[in-house]
C-alpha positions in Angstrom: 136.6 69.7 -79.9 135.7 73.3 -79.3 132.1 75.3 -80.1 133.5 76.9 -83.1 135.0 74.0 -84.8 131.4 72.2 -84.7 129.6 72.3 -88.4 126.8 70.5 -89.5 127.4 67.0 -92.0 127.9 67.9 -95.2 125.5 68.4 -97.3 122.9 68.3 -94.8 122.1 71.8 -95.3 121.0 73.8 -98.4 120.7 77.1 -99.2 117.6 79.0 -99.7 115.7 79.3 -102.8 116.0 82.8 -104.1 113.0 83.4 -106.0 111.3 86.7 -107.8 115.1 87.6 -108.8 114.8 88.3 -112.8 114.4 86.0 -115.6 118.2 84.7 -115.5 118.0 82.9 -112.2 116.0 80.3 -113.5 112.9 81.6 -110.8 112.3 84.9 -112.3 108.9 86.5 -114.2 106.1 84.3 -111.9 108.6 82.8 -109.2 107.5 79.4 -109.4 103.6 79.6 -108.4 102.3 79.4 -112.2 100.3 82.6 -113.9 97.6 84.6 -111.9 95.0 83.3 -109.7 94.1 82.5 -105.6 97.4 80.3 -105.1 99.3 83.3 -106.9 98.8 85.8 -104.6 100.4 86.3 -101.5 98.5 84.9 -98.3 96.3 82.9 -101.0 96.5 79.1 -99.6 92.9 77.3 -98.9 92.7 74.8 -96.6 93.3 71.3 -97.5 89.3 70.0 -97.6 88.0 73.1 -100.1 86.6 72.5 -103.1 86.2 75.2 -105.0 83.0 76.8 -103.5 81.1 73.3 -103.7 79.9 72.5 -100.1 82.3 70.0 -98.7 82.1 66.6 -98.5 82.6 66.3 -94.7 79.0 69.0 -94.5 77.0 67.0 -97.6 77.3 63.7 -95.4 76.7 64.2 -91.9 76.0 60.2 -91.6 79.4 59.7 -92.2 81.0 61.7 -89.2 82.6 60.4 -86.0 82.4 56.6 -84.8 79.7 54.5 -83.8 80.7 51.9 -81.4 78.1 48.9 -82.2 75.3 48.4 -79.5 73.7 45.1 -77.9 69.9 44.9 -78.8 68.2 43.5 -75.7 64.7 41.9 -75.2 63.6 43.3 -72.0 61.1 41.4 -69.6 59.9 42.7 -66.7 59.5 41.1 -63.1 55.8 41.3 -63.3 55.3 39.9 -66.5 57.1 36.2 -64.8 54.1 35.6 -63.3 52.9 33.2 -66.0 55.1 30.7 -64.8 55.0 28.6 -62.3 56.5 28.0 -58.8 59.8 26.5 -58.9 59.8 27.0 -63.0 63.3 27.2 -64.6 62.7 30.9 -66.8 65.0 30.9 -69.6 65.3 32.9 -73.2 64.1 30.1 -74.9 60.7 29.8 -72.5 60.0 33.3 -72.5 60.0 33.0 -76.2 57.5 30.0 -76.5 54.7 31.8 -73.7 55.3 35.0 -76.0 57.1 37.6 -73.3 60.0 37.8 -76.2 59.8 37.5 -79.7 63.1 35.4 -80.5 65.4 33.9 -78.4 68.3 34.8 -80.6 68.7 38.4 -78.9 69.7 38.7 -75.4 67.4 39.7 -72.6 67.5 41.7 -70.3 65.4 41.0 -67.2 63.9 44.5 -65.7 62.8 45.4 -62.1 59.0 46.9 -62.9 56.1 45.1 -61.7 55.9 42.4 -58.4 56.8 38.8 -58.5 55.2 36.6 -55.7 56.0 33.0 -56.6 60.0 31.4 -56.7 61.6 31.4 -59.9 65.0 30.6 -61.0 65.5 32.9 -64.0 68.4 32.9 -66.3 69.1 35.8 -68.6 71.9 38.2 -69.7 71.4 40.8 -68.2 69.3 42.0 -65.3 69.2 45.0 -63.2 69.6 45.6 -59.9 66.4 46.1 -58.8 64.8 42.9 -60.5 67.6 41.0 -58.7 66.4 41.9 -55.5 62.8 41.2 -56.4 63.5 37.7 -57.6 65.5 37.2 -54.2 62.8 38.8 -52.3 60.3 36.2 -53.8 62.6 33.5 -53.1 63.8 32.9 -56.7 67.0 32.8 -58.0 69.2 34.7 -60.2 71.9 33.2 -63.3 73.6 35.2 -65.9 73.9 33.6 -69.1 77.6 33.7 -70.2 78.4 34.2 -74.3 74.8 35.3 -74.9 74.0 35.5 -78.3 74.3 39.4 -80.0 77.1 40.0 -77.0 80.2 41.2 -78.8 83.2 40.5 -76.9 85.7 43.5 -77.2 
């Protein structure tokens, strides 16, 4: 097989429509794009979200754009505010709710480093930072994450 005897399948290829060519070739008079008007013209295309003048959707609801990933609501509690308990005192979600430190114990909470905690606690929470870990250490305490909290979305 040889360069010049190469031809592509039949039927593969078509020929060109020949429009604008008078009224016996079928495409004649307004070549196919309909009588007067924007898409008539030549360079008159409008891009595929216009609509006629009326503001677009996309601009009448800016709610709508882009993607919000969803967010875990915390209760947070701060070192200084454990000091209601006392020493030795297991500190869980469900505690903090019953002294008052968190309104539910449905959302997760989130154990913060402000304030000073003198007395041993073993607190269990969510989530904590880093520096009310090390204040709950420093005061002899210690420190368990809760695993599956509730309002944690696994993804």
């Amino acid at each position: 097989m040889r360069q010049n005897d190469l031809s592509p399948a039949p039927g593969s290829k078509r020929k060109r429509k020949r429009v604008g060519r008078g009224l016996g070739s079928g495409h004649g008079c307004f070549s196919g794009r309909g009588a007067k008007g924007q898409k008539a013209r030549a360079g008159g295309h409008l891009h595929p979200r216009f609509e006629g003048g009326q503001t677009p959707l996309v601009e009448r609801l800016p709610r709508k754009r882009g993607f919000t990933h969803p967010k875990t609501e915390y209760s947070v509690v701060n070192v200084g505010r454990l000091s209601v308990f006392e020493e030795n005192a297991v500190v869980t979600p469900e505690t903090l709710a019953a002294v008052g430190l968190v309104k539910s114990s449905q959302k997760p909470v989130k154990v913060l480093g402000d304030g000073v905690l003198k007395k041993p606690l073993t607190v269990r929470a969510s989530s904590f930072s880093a520096k009310a870990r090390d204040k709950i250490a420093a005061a002899g305490g210690k420190v368990e994450e809760i695993e599956g909290a509730p309002g944690k979305t696994a993804i």
